[in-house]
N, C-alpha and C positions, 0 to 999 in steps of 0.2 A: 563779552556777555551779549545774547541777542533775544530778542523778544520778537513772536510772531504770532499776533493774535491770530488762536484759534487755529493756526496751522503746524508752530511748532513749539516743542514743550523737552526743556533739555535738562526737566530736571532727574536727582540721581547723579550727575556726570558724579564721578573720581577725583578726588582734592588732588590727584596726582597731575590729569590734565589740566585742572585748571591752572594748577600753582606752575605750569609749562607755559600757558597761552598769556598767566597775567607777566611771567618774566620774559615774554617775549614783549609784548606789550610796554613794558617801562621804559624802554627804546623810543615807541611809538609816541609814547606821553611828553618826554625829554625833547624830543625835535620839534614835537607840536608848540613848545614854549616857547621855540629857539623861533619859531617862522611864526608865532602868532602873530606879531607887528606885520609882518611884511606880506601876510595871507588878508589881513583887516585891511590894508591897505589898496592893495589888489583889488577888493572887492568895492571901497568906495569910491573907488576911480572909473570901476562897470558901472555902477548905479547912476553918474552922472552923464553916462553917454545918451545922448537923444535919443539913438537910433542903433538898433540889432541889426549887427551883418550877421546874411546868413552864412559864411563860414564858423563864426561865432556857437549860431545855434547847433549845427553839425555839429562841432566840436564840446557844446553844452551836452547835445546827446548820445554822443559815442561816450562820454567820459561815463553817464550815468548806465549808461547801458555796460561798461566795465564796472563799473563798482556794482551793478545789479549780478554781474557773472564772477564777480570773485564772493559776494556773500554766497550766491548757490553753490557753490566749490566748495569754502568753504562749508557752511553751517546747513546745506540743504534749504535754502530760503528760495520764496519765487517773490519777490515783492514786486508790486506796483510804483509805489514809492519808496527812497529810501532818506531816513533821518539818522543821523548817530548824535550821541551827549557824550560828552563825559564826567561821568556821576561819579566825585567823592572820587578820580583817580580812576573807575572803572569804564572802560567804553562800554558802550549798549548804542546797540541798532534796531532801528523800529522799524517797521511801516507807516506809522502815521505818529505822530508827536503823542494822543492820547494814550497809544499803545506804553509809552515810556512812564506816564502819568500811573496809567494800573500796573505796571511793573513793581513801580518804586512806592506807591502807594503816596505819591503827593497829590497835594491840594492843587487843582486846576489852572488855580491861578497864578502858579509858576508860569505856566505857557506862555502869558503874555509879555515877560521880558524874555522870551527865546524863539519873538521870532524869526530874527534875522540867523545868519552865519554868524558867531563869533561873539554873539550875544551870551550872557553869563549872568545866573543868579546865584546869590549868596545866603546864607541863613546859619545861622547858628553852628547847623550841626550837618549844612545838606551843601554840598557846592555844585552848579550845574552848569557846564558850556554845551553850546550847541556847538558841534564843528562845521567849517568849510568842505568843499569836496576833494581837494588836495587833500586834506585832513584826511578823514575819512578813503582815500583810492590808498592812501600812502599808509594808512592801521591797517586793512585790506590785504593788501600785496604783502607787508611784514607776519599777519596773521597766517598767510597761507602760506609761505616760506618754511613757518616755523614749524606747521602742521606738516607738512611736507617731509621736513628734516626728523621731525620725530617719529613718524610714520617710517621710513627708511630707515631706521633706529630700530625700530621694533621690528618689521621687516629682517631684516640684519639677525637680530635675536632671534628669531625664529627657526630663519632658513639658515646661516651661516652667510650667507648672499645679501648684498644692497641692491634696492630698486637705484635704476637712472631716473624713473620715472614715476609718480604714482596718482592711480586711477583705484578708485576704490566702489565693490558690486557687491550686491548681498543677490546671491544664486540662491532661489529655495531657501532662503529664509540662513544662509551659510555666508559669512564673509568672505568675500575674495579680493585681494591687493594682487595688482601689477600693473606693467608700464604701460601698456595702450591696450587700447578698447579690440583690437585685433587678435593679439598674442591672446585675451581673456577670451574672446569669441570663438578661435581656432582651436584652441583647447580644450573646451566644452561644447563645441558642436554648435554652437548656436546659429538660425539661419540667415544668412545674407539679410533677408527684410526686414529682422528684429532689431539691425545692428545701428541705423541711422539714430531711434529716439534717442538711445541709450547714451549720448554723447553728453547730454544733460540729466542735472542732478535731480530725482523727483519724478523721472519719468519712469514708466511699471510696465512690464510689457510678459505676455504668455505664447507660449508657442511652443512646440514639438521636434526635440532634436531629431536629425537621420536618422537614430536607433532607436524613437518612439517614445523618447523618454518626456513628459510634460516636464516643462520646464519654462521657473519663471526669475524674470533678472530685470534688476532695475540699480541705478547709478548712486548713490548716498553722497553727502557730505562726510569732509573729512572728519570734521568732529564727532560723527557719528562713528565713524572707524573707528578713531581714537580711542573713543565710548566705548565703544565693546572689547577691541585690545585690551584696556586696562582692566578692566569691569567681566570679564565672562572668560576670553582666548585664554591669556596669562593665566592664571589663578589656576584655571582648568589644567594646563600644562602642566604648571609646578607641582599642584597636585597629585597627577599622575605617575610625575616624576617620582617622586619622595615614596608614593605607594611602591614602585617599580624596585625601584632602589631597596626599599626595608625588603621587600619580598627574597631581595634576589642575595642580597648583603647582610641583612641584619641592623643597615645604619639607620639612624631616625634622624634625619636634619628637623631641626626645630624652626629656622629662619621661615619668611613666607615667603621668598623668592630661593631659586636655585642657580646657579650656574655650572655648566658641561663643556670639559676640555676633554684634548685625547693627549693622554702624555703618553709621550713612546708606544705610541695606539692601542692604548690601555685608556676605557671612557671612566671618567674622574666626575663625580657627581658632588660638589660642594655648594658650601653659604654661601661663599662671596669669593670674588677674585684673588682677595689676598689670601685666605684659605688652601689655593692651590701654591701661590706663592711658598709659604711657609711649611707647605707640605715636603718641598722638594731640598735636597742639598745641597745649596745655590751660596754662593758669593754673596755678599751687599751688593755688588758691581752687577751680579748676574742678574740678580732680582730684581737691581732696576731698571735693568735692560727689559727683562719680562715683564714688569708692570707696563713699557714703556708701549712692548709690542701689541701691534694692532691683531692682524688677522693671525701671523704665526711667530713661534720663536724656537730657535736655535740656537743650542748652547752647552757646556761643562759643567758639570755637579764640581764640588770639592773632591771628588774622589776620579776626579777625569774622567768621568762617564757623559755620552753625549746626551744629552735631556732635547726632547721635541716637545713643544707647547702648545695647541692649537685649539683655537675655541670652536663647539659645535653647537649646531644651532637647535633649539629645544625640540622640534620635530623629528630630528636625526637622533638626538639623543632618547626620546622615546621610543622610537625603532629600534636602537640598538640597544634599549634593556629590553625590550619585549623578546628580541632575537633571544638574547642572552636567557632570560627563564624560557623559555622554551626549548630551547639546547639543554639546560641544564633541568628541566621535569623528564626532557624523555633519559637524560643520562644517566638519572635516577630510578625512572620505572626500568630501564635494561639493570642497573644494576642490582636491585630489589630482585628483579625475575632468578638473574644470578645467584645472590645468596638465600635467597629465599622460595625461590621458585614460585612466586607471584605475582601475577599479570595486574598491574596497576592502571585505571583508566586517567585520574587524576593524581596529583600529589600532594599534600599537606605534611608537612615533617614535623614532629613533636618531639620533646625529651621528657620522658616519664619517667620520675624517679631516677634522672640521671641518665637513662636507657634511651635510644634513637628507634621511634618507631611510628608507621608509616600509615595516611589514611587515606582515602579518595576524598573525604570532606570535612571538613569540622563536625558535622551532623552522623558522621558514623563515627569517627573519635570517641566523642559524647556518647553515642549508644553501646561501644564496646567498651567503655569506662563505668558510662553507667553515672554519667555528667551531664548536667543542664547545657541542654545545646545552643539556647541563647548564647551563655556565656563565651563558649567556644568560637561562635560564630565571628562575636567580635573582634574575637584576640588580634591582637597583628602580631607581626616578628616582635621576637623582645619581652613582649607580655608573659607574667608569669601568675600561677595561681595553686593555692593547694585545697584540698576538697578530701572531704571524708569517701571517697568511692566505695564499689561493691565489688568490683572488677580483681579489684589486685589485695592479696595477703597482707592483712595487716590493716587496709583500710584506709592510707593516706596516702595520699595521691599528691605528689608535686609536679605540676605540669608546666613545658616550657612551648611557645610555638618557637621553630628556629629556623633561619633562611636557609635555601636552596643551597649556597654554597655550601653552608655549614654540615648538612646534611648529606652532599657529596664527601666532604673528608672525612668524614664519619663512617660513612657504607664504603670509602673506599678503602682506609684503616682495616674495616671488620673481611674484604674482600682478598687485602694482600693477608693478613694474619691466618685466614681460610687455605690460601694458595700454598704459603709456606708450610703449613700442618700438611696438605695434599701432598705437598712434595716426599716431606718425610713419611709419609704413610707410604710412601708408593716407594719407597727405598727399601722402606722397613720389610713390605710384602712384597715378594718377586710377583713376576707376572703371570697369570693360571691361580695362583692361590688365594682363597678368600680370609676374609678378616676373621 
């Protein structure tokens, strides 16, 4: 938890990050119990020294000058000063001790048993230590570890790929993760002279790449990464995903998260891991080999067949259904032109009354039905609906939208059924003679 008056404001974060940084933290709390004696001690044995050497002080201010560079790393913080408490179990970092007071909304006159290192007030329902700088360098260093490792996590989920390293930029107002400040700059053009501030968190810099492009980059805190991964990246992905998927499949996953293997290089768009597990015809033995595996697995169905497993990263996997409707719209419009001898700019496949039949948009479906185009608009695969229409004999209209695929075996059914009658027709009629 950190507090920065008037500088920085983290509300909003995602129960999911937090409930990450406070079980990384409970490590941090558990040690702190373990060295509270022997940190109290420490301290009262400085306070009786007459006299400051100044390697002392050096070494007073390197240390603060680390814990000032792992909260900016961290949390995006530029502090002046730095205070940490630990309230009720939770660390918070201030700037100044008042800042923790409007935080927590206590009475002022806590401060005055907190203000040493190692000082602690108690109250009913409020418990409050100040920590030492051990304390505090040592929640620090575990805070950023874990952001780190999580960020490489997601990272991971993403790409298929682990960072070794992570540096975290918001380009134009866009996230971007990777290992050094070099590989991100080389990448994106950015000029030699932009590239010094940028090493630090908070710094904003504008400038003009080689090919003219305005272009503005500045360094975040990880937690702010985090922020957004959970909170806007993710969400947006799965989303896309799931759209991609019903369009192209007809499946509707309900779960809010997805996950994307290629088994036997066929992409598999499920719930959850286990999902794919129990998709396949695997042994006990096999299955736990496959849960066990990380990046890929290889193995035997029950039927001796060999199974390949491999997890792909959610970026890929939206490449590769966008690939996929797109291969499968134009395969569609070629085969429409085929049986029907019409040139389609878009594709939207419906079942009307049972019958497979073809639109450039919901909004001309609607107009050639003679259907409220709202309604159409919305439909996704899957959805069904019946309507008194004007369009078709009889006046009831069952309308289904149905995927891509579905819509291929369908025109491709009605394609071979055509070829085969062509064939006999053309047996039936020598050649020169008409029908």
């Amino acid at each position: 938890m950190v507090n920065k008056k008037g500088k920085l404001n983290k509300s909003g974060m995602s129960e999911f990050s937090k409930a990450y940084t406070s079980r990384a933290l409970k490590s941090v709390i558990t040690h702190n119990t373990k060295t509270k004696a022997a940190t109290s001690e420490s301290e009262e044995k400085s306070e009786k020294l007459p006299t400051v050497i100044p390697s002392q002080v050096d070494s007073l201010t390197e240390r603060l000058e680390r814990i000032k560079g792992l909260l900016n790393e961290c949390y995006g913080c530029q502090f002046e000063e730095v205070y940490a408490y630990e309230v009720n179990g939770a660390l918070c970092f201030v700037e100044y001790p008042e800042d923790m007071i409007e935080q927590f909304e206590m009475p002022e006159e806590i401060l005055a048993d907190l203000k040493d290192m190692g000082d602690e007030y108690t109250s009913e329902d409020l418990t409050v230590r100040r920590l030492g700088l051990d304390e505090i360098e040592q929640a620090l260093e575990e805070e950023l570890m874990s952001q780190k490792q999580l960020i490489k996590a997601m990272s991971r989920e993403l790409r298929g790929t682990e960072l070794k390293e992570v540096y975290a930029y918001k380009v134009n107002d866009v996230l971007c993760l990777d290992e050094n400040l070099e590989t991100m700059a080389n990448q994106l053009g950015i000029p030699q002279q932009m590239r010094a501030g940028l090493k630090d968190v908070g710094y904003l810099c504008n400038g003009t790449t080689p090919t003219g492009e305005e272009i503005t980059v500045g360094r975040i805190g990880l937690e702010e990464a985090i922020g957004e991964l959970v909170e806007q990246i993710f969400p947006s992905l799965w989303s896309s995903i799931k759209e991609l998927e019903n369009e192209l499949s007809g499946i509707s996953l309900q779960s809010e998260e997805v996950y994307a293997y290629q088994v036997n290089d066929v992409l598999r768009i499920v719930e959850s891991p286990e999902a794919v597990v129990q998709s396949l015809d695997l042994s006990e033995s096999e299955q736990a080999a496959l849960k066990d595996a990380d990046d890929e697995y290889h193995g035997i169905d029950i039927k001796g067949k060999d199974v390949t497993v491999k997890r792909v990263g959610l970026y890929d996997a939206v490449e590769q259904l966008a690939e996929q409707i797109l291969s499968q719209r134009q395969l569609i419009k070629e085969m429409a032109m085929e049986h029907h001898g019409t040139e389609l700019k878009e594709v939207y496949p419906y079942q009307i009354n049972g019958e497979l039949l073809l639109a450039e948009s919901p909004e001309a479906m609607a107009n050639r039905l003679g259907l409220p185009e709202e309604e159409l608009a919305e439909m996704r695969v899957g959805d069904k609906g019946k309507y008194d229409g004007e369009a078709i004999e009889g006046g009831q209209i069952e309308i289904e939208r149905i995927s891509l695929n579905k819509a291929v075996e369908e025109l491709q059914a009605k394609l071979d059924a055509t070829r085969r009658y062509s064939g006999e027709g053309r047996a039936r009629y020598p050649k020169g003679t008409r029908r």
